[in-house]
VEXROPA-744048 format. One record per atom (N, C-alpha, C): residue in three letters; x, y, z. Coordinates in steps of 0.1 Angstrom, whole numbers, padded with zeros to 4 digits, always signed. Layout:
N
alaXYZ ...
END
This chain:
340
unk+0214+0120-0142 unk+0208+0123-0129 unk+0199+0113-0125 unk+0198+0108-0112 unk+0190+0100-0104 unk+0176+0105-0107 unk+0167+0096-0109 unk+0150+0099-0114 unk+0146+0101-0095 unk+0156+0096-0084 unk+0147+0094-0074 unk+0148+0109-0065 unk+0131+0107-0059 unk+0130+0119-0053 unk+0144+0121-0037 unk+0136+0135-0030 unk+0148+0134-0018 unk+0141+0127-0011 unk+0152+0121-0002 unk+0147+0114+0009 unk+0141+0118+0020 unk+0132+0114+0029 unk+0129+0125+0041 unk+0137+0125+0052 unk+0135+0136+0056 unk+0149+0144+0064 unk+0146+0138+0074 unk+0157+0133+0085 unk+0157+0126+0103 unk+0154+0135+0105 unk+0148+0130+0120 unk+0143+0140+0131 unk+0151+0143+0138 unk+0151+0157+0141 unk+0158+0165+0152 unk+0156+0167+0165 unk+0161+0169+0172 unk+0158+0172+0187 unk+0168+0181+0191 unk+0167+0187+0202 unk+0172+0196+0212 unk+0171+0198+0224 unk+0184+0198+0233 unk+0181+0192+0245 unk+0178+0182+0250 unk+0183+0170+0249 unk+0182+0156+0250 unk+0191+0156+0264 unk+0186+0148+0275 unk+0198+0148+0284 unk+0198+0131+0283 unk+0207+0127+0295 unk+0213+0114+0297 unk+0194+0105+0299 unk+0183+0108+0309 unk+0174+0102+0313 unk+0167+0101+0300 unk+0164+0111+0290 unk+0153+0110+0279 unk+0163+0096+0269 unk+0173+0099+0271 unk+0182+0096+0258 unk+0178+0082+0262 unk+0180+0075+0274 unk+0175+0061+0281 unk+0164+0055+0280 unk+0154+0066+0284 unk+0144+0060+0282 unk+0132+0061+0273 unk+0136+0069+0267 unk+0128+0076+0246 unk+0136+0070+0237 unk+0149+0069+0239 unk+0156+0069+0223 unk+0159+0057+0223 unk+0164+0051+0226 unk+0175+0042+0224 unk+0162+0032+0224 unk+0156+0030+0236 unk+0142+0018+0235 unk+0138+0020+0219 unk+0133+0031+0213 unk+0125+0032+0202 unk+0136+0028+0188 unk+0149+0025+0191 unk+0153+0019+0179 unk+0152+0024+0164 unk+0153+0040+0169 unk+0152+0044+0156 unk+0164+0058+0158 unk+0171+0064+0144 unk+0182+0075+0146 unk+0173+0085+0147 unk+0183+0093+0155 unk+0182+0107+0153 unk+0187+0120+0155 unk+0189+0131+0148 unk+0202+0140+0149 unk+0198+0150+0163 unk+0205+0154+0174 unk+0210+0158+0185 unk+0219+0170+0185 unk+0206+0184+0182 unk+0211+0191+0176 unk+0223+0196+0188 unk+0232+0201+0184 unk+0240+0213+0197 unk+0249+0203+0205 unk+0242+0189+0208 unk+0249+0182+0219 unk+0261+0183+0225 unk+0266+0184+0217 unk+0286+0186+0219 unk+0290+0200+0218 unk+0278+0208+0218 unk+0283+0224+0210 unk+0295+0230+0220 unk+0291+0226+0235 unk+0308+0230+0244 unk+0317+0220+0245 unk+0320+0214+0231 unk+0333+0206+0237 unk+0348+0215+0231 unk+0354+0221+0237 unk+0370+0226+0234 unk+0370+0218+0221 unk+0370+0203+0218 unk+0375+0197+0200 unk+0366+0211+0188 unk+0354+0211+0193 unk+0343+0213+0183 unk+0348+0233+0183 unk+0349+0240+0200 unk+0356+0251+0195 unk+0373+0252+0187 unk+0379+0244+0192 unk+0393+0243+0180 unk+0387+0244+0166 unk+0381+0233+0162 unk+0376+0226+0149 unk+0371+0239+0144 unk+0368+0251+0144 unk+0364+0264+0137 unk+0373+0264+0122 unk+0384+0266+0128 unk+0393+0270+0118 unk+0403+0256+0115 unk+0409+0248+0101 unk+0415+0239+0095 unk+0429+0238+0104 unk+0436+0249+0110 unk+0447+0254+0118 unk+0444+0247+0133 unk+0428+0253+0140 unk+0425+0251+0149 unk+0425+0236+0151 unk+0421+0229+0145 unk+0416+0212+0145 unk+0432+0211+0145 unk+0438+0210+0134 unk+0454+0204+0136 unk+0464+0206+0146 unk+0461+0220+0153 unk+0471+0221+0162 unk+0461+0216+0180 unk+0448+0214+0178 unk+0443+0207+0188 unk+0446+0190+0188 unk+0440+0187+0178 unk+0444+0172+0176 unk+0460+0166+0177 unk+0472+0179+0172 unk+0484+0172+0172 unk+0490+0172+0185 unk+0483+0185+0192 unk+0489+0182+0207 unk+0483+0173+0217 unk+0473+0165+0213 unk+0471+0146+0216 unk+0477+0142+0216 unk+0484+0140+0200 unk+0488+0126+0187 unk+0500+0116+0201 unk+0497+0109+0202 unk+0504+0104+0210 unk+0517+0093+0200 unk+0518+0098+0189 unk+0521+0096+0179 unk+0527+0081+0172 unk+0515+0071+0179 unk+0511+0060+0168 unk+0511+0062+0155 unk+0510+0054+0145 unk+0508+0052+0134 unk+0495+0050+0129 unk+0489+0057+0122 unk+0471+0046+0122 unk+0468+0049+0102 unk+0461+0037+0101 unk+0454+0033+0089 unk+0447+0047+0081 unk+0454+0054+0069 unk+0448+0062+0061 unk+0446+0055+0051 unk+0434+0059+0044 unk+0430+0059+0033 unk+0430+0069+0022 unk+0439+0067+0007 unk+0446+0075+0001 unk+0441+0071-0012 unk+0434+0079-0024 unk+0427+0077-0034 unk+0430+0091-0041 unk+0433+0085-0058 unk+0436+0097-0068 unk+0419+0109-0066 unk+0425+0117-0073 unk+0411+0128-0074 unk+0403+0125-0083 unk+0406+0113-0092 unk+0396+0112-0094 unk+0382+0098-0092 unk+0387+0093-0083 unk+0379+0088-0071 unk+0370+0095-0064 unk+0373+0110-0065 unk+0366+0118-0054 unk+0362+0110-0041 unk+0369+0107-0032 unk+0365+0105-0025 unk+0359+0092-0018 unk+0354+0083-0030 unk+0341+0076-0023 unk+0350+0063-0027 unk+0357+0058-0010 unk+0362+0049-0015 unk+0354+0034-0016 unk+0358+0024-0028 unk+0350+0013-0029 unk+0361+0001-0032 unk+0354-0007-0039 unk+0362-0016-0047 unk+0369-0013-0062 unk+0375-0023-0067 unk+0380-0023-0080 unk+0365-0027-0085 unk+0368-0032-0103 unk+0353-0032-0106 unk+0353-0044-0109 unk+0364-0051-0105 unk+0359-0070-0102 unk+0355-0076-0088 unk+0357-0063-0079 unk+0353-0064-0066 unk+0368-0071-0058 unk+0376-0075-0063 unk+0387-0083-0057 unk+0398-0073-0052 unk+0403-0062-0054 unk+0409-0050-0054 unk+0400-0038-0047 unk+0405-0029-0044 unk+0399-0019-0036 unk+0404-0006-0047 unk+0398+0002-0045 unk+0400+0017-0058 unk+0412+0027-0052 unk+0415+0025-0040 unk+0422+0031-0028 unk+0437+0022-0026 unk+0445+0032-0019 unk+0455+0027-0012 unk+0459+0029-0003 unk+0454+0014+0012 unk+0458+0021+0026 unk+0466+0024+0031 unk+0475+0032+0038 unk+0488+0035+0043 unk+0489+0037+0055 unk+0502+0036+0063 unk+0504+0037+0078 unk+0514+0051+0078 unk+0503+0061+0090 unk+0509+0074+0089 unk+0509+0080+0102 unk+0516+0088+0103 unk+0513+0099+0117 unk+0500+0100+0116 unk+0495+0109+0125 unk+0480+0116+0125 unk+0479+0130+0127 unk+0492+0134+0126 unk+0500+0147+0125 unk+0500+0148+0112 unk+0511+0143+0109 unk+0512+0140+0089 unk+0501+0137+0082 unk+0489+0134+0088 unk+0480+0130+0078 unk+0471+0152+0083 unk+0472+0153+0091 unk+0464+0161+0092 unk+0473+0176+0083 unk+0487+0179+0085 unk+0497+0184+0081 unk+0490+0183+0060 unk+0488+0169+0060 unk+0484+0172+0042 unk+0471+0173+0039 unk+0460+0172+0052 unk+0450+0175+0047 unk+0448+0190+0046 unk+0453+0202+0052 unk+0461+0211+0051 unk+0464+0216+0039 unk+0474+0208+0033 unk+0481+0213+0021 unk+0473+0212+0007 unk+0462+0202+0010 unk+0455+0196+0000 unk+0442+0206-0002 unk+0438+0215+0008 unk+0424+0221+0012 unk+0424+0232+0002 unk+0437+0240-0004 unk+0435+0246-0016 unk+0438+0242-0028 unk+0436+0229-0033 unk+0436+0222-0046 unk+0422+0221-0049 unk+0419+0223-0062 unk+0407+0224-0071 unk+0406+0208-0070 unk+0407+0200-0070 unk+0404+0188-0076 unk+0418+0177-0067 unk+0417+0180-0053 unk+0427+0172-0043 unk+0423+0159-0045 unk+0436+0150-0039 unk+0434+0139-0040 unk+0428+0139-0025 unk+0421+0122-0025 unk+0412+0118-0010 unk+0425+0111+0000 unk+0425+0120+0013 unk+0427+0110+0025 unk+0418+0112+0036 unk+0418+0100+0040 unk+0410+0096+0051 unk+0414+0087+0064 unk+0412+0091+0076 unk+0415+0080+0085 unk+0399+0079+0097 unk+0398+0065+0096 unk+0385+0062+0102 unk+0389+0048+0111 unk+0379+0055+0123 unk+0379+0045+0133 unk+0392+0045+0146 unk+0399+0058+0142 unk+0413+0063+0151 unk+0408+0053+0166 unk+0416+0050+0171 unk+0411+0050+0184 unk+0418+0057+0195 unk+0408+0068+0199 unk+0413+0079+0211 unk+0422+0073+0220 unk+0418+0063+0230 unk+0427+0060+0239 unk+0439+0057+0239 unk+0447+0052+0226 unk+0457+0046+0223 unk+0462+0059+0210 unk+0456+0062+0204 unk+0462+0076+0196 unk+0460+0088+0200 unk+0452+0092+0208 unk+0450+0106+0211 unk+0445+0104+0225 unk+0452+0101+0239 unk+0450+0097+0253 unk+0446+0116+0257 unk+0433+0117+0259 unk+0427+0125+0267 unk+0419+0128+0260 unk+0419+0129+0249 unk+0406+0136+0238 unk+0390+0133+0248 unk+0391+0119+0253 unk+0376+0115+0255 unk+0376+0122+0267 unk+0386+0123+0273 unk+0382+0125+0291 unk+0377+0142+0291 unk+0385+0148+0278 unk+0383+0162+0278 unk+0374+0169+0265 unk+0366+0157+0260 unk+0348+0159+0254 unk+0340+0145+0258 unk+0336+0149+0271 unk+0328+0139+0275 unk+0318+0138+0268 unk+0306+0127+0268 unk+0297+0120+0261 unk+0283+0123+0273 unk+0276+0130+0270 unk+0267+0135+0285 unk+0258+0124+0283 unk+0252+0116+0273 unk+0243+0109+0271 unk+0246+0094+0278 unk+0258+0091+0278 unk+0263+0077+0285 unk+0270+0076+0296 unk+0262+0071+0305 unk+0271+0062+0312 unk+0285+0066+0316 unk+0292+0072+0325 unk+0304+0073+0326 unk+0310+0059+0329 unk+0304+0051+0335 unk+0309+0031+0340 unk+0310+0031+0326 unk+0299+0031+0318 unk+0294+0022+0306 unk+0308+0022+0299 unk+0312+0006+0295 unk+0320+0000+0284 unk+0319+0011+0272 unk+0327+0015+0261 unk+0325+0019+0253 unk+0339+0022+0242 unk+0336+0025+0230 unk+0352+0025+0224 unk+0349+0041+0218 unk+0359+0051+0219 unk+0359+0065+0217 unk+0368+0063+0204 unk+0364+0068+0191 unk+0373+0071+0175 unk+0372+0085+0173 unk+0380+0085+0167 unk+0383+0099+0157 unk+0383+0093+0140 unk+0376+0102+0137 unk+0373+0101+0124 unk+0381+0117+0116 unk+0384+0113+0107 unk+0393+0127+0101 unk+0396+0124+0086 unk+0392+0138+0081 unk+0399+0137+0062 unk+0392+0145+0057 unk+0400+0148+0040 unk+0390+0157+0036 unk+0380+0153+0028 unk+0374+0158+0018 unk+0357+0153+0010 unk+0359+0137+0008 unk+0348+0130+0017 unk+0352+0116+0014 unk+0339+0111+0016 unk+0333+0095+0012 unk+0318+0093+0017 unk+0324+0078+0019 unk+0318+0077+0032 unk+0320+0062+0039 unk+0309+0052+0029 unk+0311+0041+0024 unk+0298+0036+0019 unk+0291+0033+0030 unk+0275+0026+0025 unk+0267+0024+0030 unk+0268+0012+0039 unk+0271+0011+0051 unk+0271-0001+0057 unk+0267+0000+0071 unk+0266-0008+0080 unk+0259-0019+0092 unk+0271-0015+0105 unk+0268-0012+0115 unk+0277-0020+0124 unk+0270-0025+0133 unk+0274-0031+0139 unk+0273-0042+0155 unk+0272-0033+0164 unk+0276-0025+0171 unk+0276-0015+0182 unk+0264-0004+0178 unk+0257+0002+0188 unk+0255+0010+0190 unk+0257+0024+0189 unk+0258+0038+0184 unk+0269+0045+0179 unk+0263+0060+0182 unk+0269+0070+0189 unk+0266+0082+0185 unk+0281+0089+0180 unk+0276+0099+0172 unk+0285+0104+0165 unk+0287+0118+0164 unk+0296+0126+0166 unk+0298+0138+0167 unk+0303+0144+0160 unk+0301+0156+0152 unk+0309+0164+0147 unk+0316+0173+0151 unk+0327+0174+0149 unk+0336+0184+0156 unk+0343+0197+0148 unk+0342+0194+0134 unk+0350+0201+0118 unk+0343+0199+0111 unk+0339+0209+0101 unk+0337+0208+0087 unk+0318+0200+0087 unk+0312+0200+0078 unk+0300+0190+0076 unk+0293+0181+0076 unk+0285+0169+0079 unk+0288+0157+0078 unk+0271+0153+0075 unk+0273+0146+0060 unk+0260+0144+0057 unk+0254+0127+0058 unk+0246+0121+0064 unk+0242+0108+0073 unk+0227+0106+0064 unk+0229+0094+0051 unk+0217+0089+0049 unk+0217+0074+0053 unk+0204+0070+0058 unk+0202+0056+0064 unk+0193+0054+0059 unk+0192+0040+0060 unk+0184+0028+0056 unk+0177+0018+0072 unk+0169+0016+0070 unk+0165+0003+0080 unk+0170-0009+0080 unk+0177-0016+0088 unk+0182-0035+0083 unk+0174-0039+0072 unk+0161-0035+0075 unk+0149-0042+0063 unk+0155-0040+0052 unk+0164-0033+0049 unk+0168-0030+0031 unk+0179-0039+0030 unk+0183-0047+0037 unk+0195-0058+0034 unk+0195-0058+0018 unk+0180-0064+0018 unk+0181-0070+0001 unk+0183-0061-0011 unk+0178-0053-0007 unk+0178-0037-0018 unk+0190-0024-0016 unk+0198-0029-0011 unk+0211-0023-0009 unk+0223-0028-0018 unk+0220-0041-0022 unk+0235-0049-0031 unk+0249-0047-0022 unk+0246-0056-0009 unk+0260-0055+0002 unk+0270-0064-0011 unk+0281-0058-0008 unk+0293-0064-0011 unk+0298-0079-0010 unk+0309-0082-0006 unk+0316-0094-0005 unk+0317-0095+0011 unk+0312-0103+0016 unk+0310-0103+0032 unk+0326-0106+0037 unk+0334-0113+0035 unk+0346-0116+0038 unk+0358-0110+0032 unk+0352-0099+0022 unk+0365-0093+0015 unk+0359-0075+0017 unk+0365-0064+0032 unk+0353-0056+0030 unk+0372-0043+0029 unk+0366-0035+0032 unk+0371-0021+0030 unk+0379-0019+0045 unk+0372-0020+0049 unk+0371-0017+0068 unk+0374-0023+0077 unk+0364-0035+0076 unk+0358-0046+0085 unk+0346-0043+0084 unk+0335-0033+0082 unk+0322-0041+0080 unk+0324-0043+0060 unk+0311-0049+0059 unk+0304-0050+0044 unk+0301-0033+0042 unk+0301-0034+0027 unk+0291-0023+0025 unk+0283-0023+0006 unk+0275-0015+0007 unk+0266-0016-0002 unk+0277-0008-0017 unk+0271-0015-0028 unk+0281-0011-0038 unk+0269-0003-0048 unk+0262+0004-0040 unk+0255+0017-0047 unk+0259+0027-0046 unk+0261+0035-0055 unk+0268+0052-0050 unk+0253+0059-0048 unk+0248+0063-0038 unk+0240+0072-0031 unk+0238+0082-0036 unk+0249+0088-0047 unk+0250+0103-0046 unk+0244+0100-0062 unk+0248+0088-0069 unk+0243+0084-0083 unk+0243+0071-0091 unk+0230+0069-0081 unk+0231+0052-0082 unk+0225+0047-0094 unk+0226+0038-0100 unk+0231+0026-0115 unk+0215+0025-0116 unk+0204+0029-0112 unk+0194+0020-0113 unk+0189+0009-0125 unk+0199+0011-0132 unk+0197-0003-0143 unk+0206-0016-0137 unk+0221-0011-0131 unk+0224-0019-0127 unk+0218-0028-0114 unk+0211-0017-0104 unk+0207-0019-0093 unk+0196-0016-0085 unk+0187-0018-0099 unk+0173-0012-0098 unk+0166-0018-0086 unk+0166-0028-0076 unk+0159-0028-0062 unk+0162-0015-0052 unk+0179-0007-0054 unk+0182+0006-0050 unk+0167+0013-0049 unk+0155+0013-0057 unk+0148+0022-0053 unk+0137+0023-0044 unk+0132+0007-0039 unk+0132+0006-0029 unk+0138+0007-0010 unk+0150+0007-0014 unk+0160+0013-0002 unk+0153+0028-0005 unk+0160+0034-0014 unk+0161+0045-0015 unk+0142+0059-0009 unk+0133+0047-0008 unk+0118+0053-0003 unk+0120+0049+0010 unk+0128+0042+0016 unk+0128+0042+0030 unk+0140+0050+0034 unk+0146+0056+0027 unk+0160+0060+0036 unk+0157+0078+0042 unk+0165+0082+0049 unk+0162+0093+0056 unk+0179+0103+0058 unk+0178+0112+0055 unk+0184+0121+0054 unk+0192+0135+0062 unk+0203+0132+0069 unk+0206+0146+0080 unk+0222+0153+0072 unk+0218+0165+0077 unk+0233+0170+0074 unk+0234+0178+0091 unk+0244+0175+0090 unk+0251+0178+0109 unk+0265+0190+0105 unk+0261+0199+0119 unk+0271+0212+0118 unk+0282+0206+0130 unk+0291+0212+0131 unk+0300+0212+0139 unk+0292+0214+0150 unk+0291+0202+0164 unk+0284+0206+0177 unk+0275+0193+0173 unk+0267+0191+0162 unk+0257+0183+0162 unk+0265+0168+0165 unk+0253+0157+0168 unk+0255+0148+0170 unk+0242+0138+0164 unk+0247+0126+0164 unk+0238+0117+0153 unk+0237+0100+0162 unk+0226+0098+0166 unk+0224+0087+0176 unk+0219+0076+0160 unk+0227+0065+0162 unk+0226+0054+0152 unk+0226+0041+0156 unk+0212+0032+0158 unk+0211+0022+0165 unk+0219+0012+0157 unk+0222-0002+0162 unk+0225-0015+0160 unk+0222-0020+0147 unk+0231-0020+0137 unk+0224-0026+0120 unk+0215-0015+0116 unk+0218-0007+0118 unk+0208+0007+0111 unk+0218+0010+0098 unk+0215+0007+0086 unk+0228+0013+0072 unk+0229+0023+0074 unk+0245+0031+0074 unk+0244+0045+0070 unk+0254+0045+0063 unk+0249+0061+0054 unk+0261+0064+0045 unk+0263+0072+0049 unk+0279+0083+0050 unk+0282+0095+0056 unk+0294+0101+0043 unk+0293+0111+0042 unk+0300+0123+0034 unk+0304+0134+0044 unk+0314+0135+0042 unk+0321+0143+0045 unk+0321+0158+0033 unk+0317+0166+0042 unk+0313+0177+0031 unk+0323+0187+0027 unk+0334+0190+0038 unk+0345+0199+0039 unk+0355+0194+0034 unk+0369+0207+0031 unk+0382+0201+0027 unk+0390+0196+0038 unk+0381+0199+0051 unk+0385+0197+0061 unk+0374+0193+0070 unk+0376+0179+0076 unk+0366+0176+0089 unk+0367+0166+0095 unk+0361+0164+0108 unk+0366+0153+0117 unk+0350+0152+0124 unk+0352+0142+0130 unk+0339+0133+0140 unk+0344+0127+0150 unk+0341+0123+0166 unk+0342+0118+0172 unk+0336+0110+0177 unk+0333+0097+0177 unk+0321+0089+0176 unk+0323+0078+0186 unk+0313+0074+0196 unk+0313+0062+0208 unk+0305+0050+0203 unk+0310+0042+0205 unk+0302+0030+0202 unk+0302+0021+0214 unk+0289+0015+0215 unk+0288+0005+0226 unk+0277-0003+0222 unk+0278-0016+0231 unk+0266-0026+0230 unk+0263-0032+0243 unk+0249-0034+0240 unk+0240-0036+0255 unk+0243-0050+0254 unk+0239-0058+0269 unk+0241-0072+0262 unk+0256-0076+0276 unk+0252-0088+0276 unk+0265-0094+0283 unk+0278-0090+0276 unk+0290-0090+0287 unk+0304-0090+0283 unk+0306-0104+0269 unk+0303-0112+0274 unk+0309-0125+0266 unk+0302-0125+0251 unk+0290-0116+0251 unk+0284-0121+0236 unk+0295-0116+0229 unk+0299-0120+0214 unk+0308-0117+0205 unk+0296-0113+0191 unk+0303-0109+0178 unk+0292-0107+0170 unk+0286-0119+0161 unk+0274-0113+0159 unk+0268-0122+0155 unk+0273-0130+0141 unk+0280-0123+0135 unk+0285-0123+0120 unk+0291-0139+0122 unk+0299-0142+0130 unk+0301-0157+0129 unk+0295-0163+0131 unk+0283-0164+0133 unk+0272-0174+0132 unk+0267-0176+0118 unk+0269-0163+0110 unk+0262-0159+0094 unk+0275-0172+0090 unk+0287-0172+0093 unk+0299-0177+0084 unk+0298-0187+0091 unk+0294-0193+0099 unk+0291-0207+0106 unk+0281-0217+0102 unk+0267-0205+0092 unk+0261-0208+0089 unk+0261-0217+0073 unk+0271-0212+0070 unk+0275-0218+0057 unk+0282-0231+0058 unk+0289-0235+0073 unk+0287-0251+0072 unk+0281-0262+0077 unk+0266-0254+0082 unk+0257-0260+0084 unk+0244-0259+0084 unk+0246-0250+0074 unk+0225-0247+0069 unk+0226-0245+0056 unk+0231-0238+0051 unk+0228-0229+0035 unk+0227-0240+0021 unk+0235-0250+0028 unk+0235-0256+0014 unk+0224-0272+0019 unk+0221-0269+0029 unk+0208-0278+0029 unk+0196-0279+0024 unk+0188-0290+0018 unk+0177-0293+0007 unk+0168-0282+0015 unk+0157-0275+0011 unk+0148-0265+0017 unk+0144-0264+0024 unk+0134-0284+0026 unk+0124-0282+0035 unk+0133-0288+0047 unk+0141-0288+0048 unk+0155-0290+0058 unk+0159-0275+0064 unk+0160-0267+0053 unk+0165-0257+0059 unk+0156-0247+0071 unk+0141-0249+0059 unk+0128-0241+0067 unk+0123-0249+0081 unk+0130-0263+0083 unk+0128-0269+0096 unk+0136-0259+0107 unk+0149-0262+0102 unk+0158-0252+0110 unk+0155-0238+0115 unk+0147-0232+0105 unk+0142-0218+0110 unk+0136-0224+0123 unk+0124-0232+0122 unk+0113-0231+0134 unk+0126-0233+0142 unk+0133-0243+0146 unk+0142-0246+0156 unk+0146-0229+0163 unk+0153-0221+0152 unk+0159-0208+0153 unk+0153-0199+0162 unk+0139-0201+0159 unk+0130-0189+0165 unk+0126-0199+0177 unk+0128-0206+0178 unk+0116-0211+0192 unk+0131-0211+0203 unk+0142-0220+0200 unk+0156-0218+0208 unk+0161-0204+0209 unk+0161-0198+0197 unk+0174-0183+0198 unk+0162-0171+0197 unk+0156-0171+0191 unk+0150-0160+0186 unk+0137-0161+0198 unk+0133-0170+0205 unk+0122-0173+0212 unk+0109-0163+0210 unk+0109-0170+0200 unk+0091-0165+0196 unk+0078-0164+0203 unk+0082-0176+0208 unk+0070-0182+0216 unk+0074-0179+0229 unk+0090-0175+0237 unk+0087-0173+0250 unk+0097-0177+0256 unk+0104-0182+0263 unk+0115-0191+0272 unk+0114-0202+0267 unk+0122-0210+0258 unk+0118-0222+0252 unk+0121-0234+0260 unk+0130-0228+0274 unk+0132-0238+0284 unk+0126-0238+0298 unk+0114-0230+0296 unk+0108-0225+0309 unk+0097-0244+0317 unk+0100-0251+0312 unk+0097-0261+0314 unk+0107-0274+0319 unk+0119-0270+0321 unk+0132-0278+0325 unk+0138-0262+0341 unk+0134-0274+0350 unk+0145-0266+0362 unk+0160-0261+0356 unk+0160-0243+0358 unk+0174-0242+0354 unk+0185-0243+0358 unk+0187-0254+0370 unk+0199-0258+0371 unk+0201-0272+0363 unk+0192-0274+0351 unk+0188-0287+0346 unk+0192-0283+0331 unk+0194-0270+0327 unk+0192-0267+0312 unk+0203-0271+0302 unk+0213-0267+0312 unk+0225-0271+0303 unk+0234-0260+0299 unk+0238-0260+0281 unk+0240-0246+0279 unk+0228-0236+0275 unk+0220-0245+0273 unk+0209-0230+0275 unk+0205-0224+0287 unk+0208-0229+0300 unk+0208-0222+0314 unk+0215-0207+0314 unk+0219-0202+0323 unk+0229-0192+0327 unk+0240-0194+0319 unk+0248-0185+0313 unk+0256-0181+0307 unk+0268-0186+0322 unk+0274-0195+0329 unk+0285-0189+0338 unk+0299-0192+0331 unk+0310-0191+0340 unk+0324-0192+0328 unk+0324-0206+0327 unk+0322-0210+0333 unk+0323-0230+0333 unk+0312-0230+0317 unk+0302-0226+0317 unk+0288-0231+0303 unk+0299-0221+0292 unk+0304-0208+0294 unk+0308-0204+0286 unk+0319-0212+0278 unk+0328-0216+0288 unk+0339-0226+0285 unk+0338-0237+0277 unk+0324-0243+0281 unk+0325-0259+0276 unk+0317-0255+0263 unk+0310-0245+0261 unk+0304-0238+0250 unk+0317-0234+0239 unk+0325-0225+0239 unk+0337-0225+0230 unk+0342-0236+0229 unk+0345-0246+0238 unk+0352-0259+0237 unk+0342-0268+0223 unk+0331-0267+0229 unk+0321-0275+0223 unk+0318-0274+0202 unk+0321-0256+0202 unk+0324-0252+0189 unk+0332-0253+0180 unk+0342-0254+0189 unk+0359-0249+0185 unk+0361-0271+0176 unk+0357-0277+0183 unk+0360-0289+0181 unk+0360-0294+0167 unk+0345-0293+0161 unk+0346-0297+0145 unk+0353-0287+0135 unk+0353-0274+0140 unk+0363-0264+0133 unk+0377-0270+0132 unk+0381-0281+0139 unk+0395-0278+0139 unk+0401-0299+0135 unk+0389-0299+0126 unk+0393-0317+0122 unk+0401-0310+0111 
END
């Protein structure tokens, strides 16, 4: 048994509309669960009953194929790596989303089922109307955004990061959401950046019963992290690089989750700059490298302010306006030494 205490529980709210959500939440850069939010969406009344969710969701399935995740029982669930990290503990498969729901079904009265999972579905292309017919009252109807279905039975996402912005919905079954702040990068033990499960990284601590001999900085994550369990109806606002881990608590359950990012069309993620960074910072002598910070923060990070507020900006270059001409000569400009 873990020596560490519980974590403290996220904050709740109720009755959040679209204005507070704009101008309280999202500024303040911190999660928080949204109780009821979705409580009238038709998914979340189907989702009652294991029957109800399969025969609402299959008369979507527009019947693509999409990415399950399939693990012996005795994995329980929590899919990761092999234990050289090179292998995965799991095996992914391409399935209906009929079929996959059809066995999560069959599986829901086994003492000790095996895990499937499918994460990241994407509504518009696998299930065409789901979103139009559980709107998102908190966003933007214009606003850009990508609509998933998440679905499977007892499973826990590891602990990891994304790029987007994210509220998350439950629609079936339980869903239990512990987070970390970015500040715990170091005390997390992220994975292999280029070899992940998903597409993001994730932390190779089990949450539920973590190694602290192996991974004893885990217990500083573990004094900052915070704790929600969400019913069918609730929803879960999760800023930009905020870690979360999520458990699926039922033999049966599903989420419906939006993701978006503020920010110009053209930005891409930052993550290739991290892998950009390795061929031209990381293995530089120190006081080399600590030069390049100040550079970092005064150009990108602008510490100090507009670092070109002293050059006319039709003078700046590509640090001026972003237009497609600067964008262009900018990819051009990158693409070049990549490709000797």
């Amino acid at each position: 048994m873990s020596p560490l205490p519980s974590p403290r529980p996220l904050p709740r709210l109720r009755g959040v509309d679209r204005a507070r959500f704009e101008a309280e939440i999202v500024p303040a850069g911190r999660p928080v669960v949204l109780e009821g939010l979705v409580a009238d969406w038709p998914a979340v009344a189907a989702g009652q009953t294991p029957k109800g969710l399969r025969s609402y969701l299959a008369g979507l399935d527009a019947g693509r194929p999409v990415q399950v995740f399939r693990a012996a029982p005795e994995v329980q669930g929590r899919y990761s790596y092999s234990d050289d990290l090179k292998g995965r503990n799991h095996g992914p498969v391409q399935m209906g989303l009929t079929t996959l729901l059809d066995e999560m079904l069959a599986l829901a009265g086994e003492s000790q089922p095996a895990s499937v999972y499918a994460g990241g579905v994407p509504a518009p292309l696998c299930l065409p109307g789901l979103a139009e017919a559980n709107p998102m009252p908190l966003l933007d109807p214009a606003r850009e955004r990508l609509t998933s279905l998440w679905v499977g039975n007892r499973s826990t996402t590891a602990t990891h990061w994304d790029l987007p912005q994210n509220l998350a919905c439950v629609i079936a079954g339980r869903r239990r959401f512990v987070l970390f702040p970015t500040t715990q990068v170091a005390n997390l033990y992220v994975g292999p950046l280029d070899f992940t499960l998903a597409g993001q990284p994730i932390s190779l601590v089990d949450v539920d019963a973590p190694d602290l001999e192996r991974f004893p900085r885990f217990a500083e994550a573990w004094a900052e992290a915070e704790v929600a369990e969400l019913a069918p109806g609730d929803a879960i606002y999760v800023p930009s690089l905020w870690f979360h881990n999520v458990g699926s608590l039922e033999p049966v359950g599903a989420m419906v989750n939006f993701w978006w990012r503020d920010g110009p069309q053209w930005l891409t993620t930052p993550m290739f700059t991290l892998f950009h960074a390795l061929l031209t910072l990381r293995d530089l002598p120190p006081r080399e490298r600590e030069a390049w910070r100040v550079f970092f923060d005064h150009y990108i990070f602008q510490t100090g302010g507009e670092p070109m507020a002293h050059i006319p900006e039709d003078a700046r270059g590509l640090f001026g306006p972003m237009t497609p001409e600067a964008l262009a000569r900018l990819r051009a400009m990158l693409a070049r030494p990549l490709t000797r």
